[in-house]
C-alpha positions as CSV (number, residue, x, y, z in Angstrom):
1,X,77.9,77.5,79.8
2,X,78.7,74.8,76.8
3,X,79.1,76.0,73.3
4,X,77.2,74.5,70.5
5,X,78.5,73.2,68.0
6,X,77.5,74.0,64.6
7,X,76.9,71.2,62.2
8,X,74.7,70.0,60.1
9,X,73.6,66.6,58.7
10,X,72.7,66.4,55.1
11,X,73.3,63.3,52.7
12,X,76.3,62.0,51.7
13,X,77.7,62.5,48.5
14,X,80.8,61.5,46.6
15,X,83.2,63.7,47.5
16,X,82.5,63.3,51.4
17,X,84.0,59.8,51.0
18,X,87.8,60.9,51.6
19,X,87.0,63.4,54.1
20,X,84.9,60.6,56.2
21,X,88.0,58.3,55.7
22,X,90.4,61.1,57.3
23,X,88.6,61.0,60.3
24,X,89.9,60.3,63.4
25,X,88.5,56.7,63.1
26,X,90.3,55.7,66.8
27,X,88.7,54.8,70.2
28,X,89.7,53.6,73.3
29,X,88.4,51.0,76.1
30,X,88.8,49.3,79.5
31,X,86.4,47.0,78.4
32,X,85.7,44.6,76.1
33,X,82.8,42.0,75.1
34,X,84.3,38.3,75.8
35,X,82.6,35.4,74.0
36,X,82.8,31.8,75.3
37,X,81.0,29.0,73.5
38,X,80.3,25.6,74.7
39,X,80.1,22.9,72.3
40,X,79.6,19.4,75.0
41,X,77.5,17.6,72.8
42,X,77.2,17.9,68.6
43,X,73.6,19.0,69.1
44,X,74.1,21.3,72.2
45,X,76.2,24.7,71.9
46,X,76.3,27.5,74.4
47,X,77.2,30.9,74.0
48,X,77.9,33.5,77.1
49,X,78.5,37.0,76.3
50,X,79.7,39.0,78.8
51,X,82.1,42.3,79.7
52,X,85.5,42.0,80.4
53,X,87.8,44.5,82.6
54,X,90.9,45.0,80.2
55,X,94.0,44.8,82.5
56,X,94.5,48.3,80.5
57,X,93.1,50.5,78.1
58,X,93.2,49.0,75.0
59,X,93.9,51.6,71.8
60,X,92.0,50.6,68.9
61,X,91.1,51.8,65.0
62,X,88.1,51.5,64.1
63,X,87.7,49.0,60.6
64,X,87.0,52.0,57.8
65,X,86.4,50.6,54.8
66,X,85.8,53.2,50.8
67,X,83.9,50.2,49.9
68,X,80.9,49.9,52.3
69,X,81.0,54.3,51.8
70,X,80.4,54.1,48.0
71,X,78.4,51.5,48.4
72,X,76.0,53.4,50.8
73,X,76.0,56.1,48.1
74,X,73.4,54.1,45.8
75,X,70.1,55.8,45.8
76,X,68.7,52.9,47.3
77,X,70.7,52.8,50.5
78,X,71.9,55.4,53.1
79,X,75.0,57.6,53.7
80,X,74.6,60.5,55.5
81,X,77.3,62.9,57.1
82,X,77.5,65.8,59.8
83,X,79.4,68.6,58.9
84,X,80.6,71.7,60.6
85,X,78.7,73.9,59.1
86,X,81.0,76.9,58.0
87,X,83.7,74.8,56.3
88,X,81.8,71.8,55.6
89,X,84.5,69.6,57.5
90,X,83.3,65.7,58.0
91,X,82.5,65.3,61.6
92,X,81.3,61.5,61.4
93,X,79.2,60.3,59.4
94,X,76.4,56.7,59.2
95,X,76.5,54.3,55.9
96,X,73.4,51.7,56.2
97,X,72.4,49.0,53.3
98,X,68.6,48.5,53.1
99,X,67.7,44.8,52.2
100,X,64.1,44.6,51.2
101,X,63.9,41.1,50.7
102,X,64.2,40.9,54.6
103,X,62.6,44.7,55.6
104,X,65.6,45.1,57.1
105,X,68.6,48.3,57.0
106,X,71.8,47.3,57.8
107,X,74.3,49.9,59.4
108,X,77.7,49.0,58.5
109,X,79.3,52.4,59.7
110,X,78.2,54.7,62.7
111,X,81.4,56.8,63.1
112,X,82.0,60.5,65.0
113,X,85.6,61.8,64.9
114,X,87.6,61.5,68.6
115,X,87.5,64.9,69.0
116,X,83.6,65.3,68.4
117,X,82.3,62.4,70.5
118,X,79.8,62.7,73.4
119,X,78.0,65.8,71.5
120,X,74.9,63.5,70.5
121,X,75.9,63.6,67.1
122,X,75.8,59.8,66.8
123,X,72.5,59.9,68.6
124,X,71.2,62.5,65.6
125,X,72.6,60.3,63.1
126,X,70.8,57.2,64.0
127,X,67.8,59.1,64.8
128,X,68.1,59.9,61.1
129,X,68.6,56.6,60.0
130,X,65.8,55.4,62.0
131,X,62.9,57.5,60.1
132,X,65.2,56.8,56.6
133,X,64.9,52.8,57.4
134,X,60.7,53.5,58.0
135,X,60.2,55.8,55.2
136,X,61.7,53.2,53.2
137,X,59.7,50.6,54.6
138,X,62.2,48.2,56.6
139,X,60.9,47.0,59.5
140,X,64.0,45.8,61.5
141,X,67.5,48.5,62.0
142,X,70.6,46.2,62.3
143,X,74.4,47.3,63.4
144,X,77.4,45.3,63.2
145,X,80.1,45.8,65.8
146,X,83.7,44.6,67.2
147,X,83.6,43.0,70.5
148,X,86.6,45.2,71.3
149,X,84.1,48.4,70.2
150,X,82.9,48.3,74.0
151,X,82.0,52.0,73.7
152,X,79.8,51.4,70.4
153,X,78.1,48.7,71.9
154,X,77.4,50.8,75.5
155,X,75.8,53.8,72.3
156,X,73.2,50.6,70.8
157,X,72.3,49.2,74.3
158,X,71.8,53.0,75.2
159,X,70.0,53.6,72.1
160,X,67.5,51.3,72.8
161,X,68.9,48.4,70.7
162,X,69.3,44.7,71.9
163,X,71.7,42.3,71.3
164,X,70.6,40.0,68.3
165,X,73.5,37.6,67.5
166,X,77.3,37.4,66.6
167,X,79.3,36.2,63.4
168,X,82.8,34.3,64.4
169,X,84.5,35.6,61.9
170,X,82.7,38.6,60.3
171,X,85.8,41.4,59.8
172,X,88.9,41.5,57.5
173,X,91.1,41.2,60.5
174,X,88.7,37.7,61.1
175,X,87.3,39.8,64.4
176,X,84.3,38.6,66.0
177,X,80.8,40.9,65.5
178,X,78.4,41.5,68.1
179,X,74.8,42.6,66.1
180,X,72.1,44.8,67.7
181,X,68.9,45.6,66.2
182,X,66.0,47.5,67.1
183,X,62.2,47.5,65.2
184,X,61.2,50.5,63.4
185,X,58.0,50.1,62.4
C-alpha cells in the first residue's frame, strides 16, 4: 500500500523563490532529442527531430534561473508551488508568463525536486496552470524545453501537448529548445 504524500499547491510568493532554487533541480536520461537541419537550397530547409539512444546516461541540471521566478511573481503572470504540507518545504514548483497580445501563457519553469518525481505533482501543477491560462483568457499553453530534457519532453507529449517548434539558440548555455503547446480554450 503507497503512502500519500501530503502537499499542497497554493501560489507562489516571494519568499518561496530561494527555497524553489534549493531544489534538487537534476535529471537524468538515456535519451535525448537530436536535431538535424537541411539547408540544400537558400529557399528549402529541413528539419528532422528525432530520439537518440545516449551511449550512457547522461547527468544533467536543469537551467534554474531567480529571474524568470520573480518575474512570474507579477500579478499578471503565474508562479505557483507545491509544498509539503506540515513544514511548508518547496516540492517543485511551475512559473508561466501570460502574453495577451498573443492569448498565449508561456511556461518557462515546470520543476519537481528528484526525490518527489513520478507522484503526479507535475501533472497537478500544469492542470493548475491550464485553468489559470483559461481563466485568464489565453487561448494557447506554451513550454520551453532542452533537447537533452528527454524526460520533460516524454511529461508534454504525455500531457497531451504537441511539438510546436524549436529556437537554435534559446538558453544561456546557447542550448537548443524544443516548444510544446496545447489549446486551452
Amino acid at each position: 500500500m503507497s503512502v500519500s504524500l501530503p502537499y499542497v499547491l497554493r501560489d507562489g510568493v516571494e519568499a518561496d523563490i530561494q527555497s524553489a532554487l534549493e531544489i534538487d533541480h537534476r535529471y537524468e536520461t538515456d535519451f535525448v532529442w537530436q536535431v538535424q537541419v537541411e539547408r540544400d537550397d537558400p529557399h528549402f530547409y529541413q528539419m528532422t527531430f528525432r530520439s537518440e539512444r545516449l551511449p550512457r546516461t547522461l547527468q544533467a541540471q536543469y537551467p534554474q534561473s531567480e529571474e524568470r521566478l520573480r518575474i512570474a511573481l507579477h500579478d499578471e503572470h503565474c508562479f505557483l508551488v507545491a509544498a509539503e504540507r506540515e513544514t511548508g518545504d518547496v516540492l517543485g514548483y511551475l512559473a508561466m508568463i501570460s502574453n495577451p497580445a498573443h492569448h498565449l501563457a508561456h511556461i518557462t519553469d515546470l520543476v519537481v525536486d528528484h526525490a518527489y518525481r513520478r507522484k503526479r505533482i507535475a501533472t497537478k501543477l500544469l492542470n493548475i496552470a491550464r485553468r489559470w491560462a483559461r481563466e485568464h483568457k489565453q487561448e494557447r499553453l506554451l513550454i520551453e524545453l532542452q533537447t537533452r530534457n528527454y524526460p520533460a519532453i516524454a511529461f508534454c507529449q504525455a500531457s497531451g501537448m504537441t511539438f510546436c517548434g524549436y529556437n537554435e539558440r534559446y538558453f544561456d548555455q546557447q542550448d537548443i529548445a524544443v516548444f510544446f503547446g496545447q489549446t486551452v480554450r
